[in-house]
C-alpha positions in Angstrom: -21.9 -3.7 16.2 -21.8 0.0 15.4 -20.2 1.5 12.5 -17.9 3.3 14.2 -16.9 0.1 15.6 -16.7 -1.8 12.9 -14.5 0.7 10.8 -12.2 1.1 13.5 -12.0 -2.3 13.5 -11.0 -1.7 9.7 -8.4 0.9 10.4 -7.0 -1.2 13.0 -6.6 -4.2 10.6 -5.3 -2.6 7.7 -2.9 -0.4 9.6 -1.2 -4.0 10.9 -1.5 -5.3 7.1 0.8 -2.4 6.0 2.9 -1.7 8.9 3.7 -5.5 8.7 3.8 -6.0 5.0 5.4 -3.2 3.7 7.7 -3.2 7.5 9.1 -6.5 6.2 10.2 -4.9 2.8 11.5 -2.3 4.7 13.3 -4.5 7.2 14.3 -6.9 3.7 16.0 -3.4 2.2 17.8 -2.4 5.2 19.4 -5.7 6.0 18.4 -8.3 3.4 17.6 -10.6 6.0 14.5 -11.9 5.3 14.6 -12.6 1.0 12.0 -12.4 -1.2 10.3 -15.5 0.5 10.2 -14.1 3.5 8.6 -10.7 2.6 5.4 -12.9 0.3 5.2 -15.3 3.7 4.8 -12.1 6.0 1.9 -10.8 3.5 -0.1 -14.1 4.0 0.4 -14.5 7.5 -0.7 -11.1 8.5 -3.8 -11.2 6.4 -4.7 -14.6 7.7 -4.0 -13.3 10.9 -6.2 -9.9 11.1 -8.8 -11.8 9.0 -9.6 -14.2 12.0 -9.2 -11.1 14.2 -11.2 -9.0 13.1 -13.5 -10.9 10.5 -16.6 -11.4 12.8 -16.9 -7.6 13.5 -16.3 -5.9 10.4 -15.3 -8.9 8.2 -11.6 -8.0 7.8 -11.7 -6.6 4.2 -8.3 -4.5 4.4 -9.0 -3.9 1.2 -10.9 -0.9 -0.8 -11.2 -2.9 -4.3 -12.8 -6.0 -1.9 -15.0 -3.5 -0.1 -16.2 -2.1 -3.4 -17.0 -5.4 -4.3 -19.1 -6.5 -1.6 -20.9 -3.4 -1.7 -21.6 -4.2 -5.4 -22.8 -7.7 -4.4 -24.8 -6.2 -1.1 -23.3 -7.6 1.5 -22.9 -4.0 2.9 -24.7 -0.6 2.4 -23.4 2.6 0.7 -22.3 4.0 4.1 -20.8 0.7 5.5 -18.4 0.7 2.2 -17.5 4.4 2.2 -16.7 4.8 6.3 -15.1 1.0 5.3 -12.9 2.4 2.6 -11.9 5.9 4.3 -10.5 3.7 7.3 -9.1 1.5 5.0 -6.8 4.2 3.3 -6.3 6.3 6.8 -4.9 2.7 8.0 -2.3 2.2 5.3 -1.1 6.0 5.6 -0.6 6.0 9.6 1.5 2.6 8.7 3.5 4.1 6.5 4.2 7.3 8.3 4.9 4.6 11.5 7.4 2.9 9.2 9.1 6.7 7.8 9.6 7.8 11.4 10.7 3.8 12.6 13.4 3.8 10.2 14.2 7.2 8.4 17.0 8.5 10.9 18.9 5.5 10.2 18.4 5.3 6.2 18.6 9.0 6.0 16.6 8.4 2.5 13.3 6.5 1.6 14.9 4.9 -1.5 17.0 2.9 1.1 13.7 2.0 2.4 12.3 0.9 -0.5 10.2 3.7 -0.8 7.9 2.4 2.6 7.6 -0.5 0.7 5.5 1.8 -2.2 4.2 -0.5 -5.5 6.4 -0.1 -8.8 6.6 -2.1 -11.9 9.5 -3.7 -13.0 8.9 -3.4 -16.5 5.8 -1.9 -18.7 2.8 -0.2 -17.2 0.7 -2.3 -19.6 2.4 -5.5 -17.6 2.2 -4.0 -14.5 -1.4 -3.2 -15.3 -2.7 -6.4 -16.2 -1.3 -8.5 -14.1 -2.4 -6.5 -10.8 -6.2 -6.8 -12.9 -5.4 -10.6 -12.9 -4.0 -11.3 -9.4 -6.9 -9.0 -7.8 -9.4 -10.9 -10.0 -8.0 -14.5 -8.5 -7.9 -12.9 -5.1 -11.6 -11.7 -5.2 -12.6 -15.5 -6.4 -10.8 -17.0 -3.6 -12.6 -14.5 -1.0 -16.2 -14.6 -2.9 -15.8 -18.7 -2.7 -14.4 -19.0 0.8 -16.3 -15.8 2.5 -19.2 -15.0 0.4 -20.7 -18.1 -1.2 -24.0 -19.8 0.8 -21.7 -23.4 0.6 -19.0 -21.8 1.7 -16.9 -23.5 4.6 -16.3 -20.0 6.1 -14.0 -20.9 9.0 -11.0 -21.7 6.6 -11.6 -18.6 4.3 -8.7 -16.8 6.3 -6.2 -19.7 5.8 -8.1 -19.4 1.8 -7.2 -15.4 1.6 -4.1 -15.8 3.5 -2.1 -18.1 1.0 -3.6 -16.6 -1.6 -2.3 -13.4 -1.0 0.9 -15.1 0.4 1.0 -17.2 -3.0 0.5 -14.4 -5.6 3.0 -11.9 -3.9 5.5 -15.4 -3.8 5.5 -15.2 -8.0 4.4 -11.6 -8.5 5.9 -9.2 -5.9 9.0 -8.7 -8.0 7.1 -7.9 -11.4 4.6 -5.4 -9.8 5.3 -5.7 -5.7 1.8 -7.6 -5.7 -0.4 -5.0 -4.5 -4.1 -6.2 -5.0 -4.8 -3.3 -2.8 -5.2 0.3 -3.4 -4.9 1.4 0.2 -1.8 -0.8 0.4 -0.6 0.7 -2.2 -1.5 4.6 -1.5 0.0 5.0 2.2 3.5 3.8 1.2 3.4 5.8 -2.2 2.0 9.4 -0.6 4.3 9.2 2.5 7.4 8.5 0.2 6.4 11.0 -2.6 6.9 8.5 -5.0 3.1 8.2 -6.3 4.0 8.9 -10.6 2.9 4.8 -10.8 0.0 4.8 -8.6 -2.9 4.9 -10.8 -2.0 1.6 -12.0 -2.4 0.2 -8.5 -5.8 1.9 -7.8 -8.0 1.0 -11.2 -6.1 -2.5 -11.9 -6.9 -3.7 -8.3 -10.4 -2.0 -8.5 -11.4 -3.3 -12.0 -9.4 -6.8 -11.0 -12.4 -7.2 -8.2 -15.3 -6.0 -9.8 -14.2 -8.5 -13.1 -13.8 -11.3 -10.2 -16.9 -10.8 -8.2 -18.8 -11.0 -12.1 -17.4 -13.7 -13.2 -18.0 -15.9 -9.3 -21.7 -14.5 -9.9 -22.3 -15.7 -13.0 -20.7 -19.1 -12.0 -23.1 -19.5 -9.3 -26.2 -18.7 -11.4 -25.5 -21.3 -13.4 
């Protein structure tokens, strides 16, 4: 499989993780319809979903902060990570300029929108912060144990990722909106102008799977 291939395959998947996603917290705003539940359930089920899509050709990662990781651990090269990561954020920024035009005629403002479904704390940037380090460090043990690990039984790791993500966004998504995912987290913010929090979603989430993919390592050595 060529790279081109393989980071379309990238750009495809993480254009229908955030057009989904962050559509459903658009869709929540607009008409309340779905509830809080709803929203978490449509995160898991789209990543299981485009994991077990797209997984075999370029392993599905969605996700700069993973894709940093696995480069770290050298399950892919320098190139594969940065062509990986440029899809990755082009993917979440067409979604999010899908959802603006979708849906901004009959708002007539993004904050009835939620912003696109942009990442903000609720309360402290330290909270925010620290808890995004925490749930992207859980996330990344969940994928290195399901996905990565020689005993690994593989062909569940997308139901593994899936409720992991669905579960974390179930408790966290009001706190921080759950993010665990940079390029989740950019397309909404650039596209709705509302960017003054994103740092914390881009080196929490970063640091979160770096600290996770360590500390699985170290497990496994011993």
């Amino acid at each position: 499989m060529t790279l081109v291939k393989k980071s379309t395959a990238e750009l495809i998947a993480t254009f229908v993780l955030t057009f989904a996603g962050c559509g459903a917290i658009v869709v929540e705003s607009l008409t309340g319809a779905l509830g809080h539940t709803g929203v978490a359930l449509t995160w898991g089920f789209v990543v299981l979903v485009m994991i077990y899509t797209f997984g075999h050709i370029s392993g599905a990662h969605m996700n700069p902060a993973v894709t940093l990781a696995f480069r770290l651990q050298g399950e892919i090269s320098t190139q594969e990570a940065l062509s990986y990561m440029g899809a990755q954020f082009l993917g979440a920024i067409l979604a999010s300029l899908a959802l603006y035009v979708l849906f901004i005629e009959e708002s007539g403002d993004v904050a009835r929108l939620a912003y696109l479904g942009t990442t903000l704390p609720r309360g402290s940037s330290m909270q925010s912060f620290v808890l995004e380090f925490i749930l992207t460090m859980i996330l990344m043990i969940v994928v290195y144990g399901s996905a990565v690990h020689a005993r690994a039984v593989k062909s569940f790791a997308g139901m593994a990722i899936g409720l992991t993500v669905g579960l974390e966004a179930l408790f966290a998504g009001p706190i921080t909106g759950a993010s665990m995912n940079p390029a989740r987290s950019l397309g909404p913010a650039l596209v709705s102008g509302h960017y003054e929090h994103l740092w914390i979603y881009l080196t929490a989430t970063t640091l979160g799977a770096i600290s996770g993919l360590l500390l699985m390592r170290w497990i496994e050595k011993g």
